[in-house]
N, C-alpha and C positions, 0 to 999 in steps of 0.2 A: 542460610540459603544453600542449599544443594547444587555442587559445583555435577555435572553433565561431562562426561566422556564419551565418544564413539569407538564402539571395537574398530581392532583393523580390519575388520570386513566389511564394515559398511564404509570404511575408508578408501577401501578400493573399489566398491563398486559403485559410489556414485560420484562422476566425473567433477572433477573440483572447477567453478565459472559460474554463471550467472542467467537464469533465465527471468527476462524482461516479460512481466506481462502489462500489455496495454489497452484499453476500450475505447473505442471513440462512437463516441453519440454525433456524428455530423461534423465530426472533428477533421477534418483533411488537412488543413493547414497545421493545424497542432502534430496532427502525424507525421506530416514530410520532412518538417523541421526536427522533430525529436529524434528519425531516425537516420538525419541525417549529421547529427550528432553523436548518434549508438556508433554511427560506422567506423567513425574518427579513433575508436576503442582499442586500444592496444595489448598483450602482454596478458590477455586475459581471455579466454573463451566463453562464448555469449551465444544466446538465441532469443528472438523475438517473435510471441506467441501474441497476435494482433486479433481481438474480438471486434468483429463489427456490430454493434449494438441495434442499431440503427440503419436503414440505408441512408446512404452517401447520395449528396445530391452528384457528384464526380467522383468517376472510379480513379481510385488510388494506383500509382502505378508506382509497383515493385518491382521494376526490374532492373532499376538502377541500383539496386544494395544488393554484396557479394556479401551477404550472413544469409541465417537460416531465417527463415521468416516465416512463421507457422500460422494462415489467417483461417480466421474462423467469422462465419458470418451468420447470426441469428433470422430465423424467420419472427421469430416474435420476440421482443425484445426484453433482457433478461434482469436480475437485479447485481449490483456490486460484487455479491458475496459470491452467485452462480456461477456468473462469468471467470470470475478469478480462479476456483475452485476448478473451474473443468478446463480453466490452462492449466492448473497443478497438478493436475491427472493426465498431462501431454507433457508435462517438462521433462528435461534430466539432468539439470544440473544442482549442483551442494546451495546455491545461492536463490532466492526468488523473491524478486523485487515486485511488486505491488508500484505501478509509474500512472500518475495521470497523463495524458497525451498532454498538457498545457504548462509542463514542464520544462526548463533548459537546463541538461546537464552538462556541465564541463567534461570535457572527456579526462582532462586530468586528475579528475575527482576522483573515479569510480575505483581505479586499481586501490590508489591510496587507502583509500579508505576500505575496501576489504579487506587489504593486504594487513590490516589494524585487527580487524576481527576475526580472521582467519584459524586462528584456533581457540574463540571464545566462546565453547561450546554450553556457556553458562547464559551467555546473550540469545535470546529467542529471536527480538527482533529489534533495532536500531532505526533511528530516523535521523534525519541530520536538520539542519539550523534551513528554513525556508524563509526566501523573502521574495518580496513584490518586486515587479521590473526597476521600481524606481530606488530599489534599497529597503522599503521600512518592512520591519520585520513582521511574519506572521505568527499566529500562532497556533503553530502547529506541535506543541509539547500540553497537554492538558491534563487539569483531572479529571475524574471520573463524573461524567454530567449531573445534574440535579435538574429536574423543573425550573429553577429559579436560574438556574445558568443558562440553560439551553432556551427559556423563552426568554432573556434579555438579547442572546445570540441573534434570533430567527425576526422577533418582531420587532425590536426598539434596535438593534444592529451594532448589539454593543459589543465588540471585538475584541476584549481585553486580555491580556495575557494569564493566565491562572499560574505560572512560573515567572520569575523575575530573568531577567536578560542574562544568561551564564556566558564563561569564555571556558570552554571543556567539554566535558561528558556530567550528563547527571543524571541518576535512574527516574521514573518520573510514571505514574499509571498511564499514558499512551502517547503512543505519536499519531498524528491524523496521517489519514489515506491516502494521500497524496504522494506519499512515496514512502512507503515501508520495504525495509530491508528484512527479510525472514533468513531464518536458515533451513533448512529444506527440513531435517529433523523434527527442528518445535513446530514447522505450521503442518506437518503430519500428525506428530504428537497430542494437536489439538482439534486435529479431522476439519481443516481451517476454518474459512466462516461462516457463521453461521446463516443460513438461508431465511432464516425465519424473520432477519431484517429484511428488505429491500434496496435501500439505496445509503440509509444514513447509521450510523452508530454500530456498523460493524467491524470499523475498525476500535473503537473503544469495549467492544466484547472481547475480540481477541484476545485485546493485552489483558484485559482483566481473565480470561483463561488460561493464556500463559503464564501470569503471575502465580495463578492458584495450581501449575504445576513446575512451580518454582524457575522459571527462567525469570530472566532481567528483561525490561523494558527500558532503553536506554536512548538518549537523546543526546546526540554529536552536534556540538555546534563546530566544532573546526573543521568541519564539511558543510558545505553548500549548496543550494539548490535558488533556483527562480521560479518562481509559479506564476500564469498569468490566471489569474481565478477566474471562474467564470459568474459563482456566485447567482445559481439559481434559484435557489430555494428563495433569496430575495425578490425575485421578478414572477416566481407560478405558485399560484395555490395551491397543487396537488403536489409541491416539494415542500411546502409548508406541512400540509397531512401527514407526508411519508414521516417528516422530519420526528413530527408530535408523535407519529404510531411507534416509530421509531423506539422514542425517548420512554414511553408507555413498557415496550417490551422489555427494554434494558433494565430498566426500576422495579417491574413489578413481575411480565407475566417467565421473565428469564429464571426467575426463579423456582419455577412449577414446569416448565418447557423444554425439552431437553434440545439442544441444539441443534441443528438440521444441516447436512451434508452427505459430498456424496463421495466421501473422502473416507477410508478407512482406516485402522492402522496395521 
């Protein structure tokens, strides 16, 4: 594996902290709460780059958080990979976290846990150990889909882990979407995601493009997170479609397709 340095110039010109980016589909309540957590953030320099996906049935009021809050609001509504992609071309900081709005972050987490990877310029991108409100563990460490995985997933609802329960770090072909940590280098390096998905399996492209230019894909369980899942694709047909079109591109057409972004290097 090819260990990654940065010169010291790219050392000092891109501000060492963390840009949060977030989407909410109708999400307000996921949003007040998350970023009412972000604000609790200490020791560490932050911005949050807020896409509104959707209109909000209530306008969100910002003006209760003394951070930078960078909102963006679609007139037509965009896919996972777009949205993310056009906060990464507004961000500035070395850090760029990939957050679902229905997340609860400890604020004690965040430094900790950067302060870990701070010079592991061999790690592209890290996910830490998620679990449901009530405790049980998700899974959000996986391998690489199949047909046969992803339709037990979507239509029979079978949730099972594809890694065994670790207590550490173990390298692993992806962490799901729900909260990726990048480091601002690799998801340049890879002109981040690919647009050519929609909504599902762009974050298991990633890693699998990271991989193939040698960063690590690494999975932190002694960091934390909560998810309250929303779990749509179980309730609408047309997340069932995206899921399968999805699963289609990643297996077959990814291979003849060159990835779509609007991300340079």
């Amino acid at each position: 594996m090819t260990n990654r340095t940065m010169t010291e110039t790219e050392h000092s010109t891109i501000p060492n902290g963390v840009t949060f980016s977030v989407v909410s589909h109708g999400q307000k309540k996921f949003i007040e709460t998350l970023l009412g957590e972000i604000s609790g953030l200490i020791n560490i320099d932050f911005e949050v780059i807020l896409t509104i996906n959707i209109e909000e049935a209530t306008t969100l009021d910002l003006s209760n958080f003394n951070f930078p809050i960078i909102l963006i609001k679609n007139e037509i509504p965009k896919g996972f990979g777009e949205n993310h992609n056009s906060a990464f071309l507004i961000s500035k900081f070395s850090n760029f976290i990939v957050i679902n709005p229905d997340i609860l972050l400890p604020n004690k987490f965040l430094f900790s846990a950067l302060d870990k990877y701070k010079f592991r310029s061999d790690v592209g991108i890290w996910g830490p150990r998620v679990v449901t409100p009530d405790g049980q563990l998700e899974d959000s460490v996986r391998l690489y889909p199949s047909f046969k995985r992803i339709l037990k997933r979507v239509l029979l609802n079978a949730r099972f882990g594809d890694y065994p329960p670790v207590d550490g770090t173990i390298e692993c072909d992806w962490v799901a979407g729900m909260f990726m940590v990048f480091t601002r280098a690799a998801f340049k390096k890879v002109k981040g995601f690919d647009q050519n998905y929609f909504m599902y399996l762009e974050d298991a492209d990633i890693c699998r493009r990271l991989h193939a230019e040698n960063y690590r894909v690494v999975y932190d369980s002694s960091f934390e997170v909560v998810h309250y899942a929303q779990r749509a694709s179980r309730k609408n047909i047309r997340h069932v479609v995206w899921h399968l079109s999805s699963l289609f591109h990643f297996l077959v057409m990814s291979k003849f397709k060159e990835p779509k972004s609007k991300i340079s290097d």
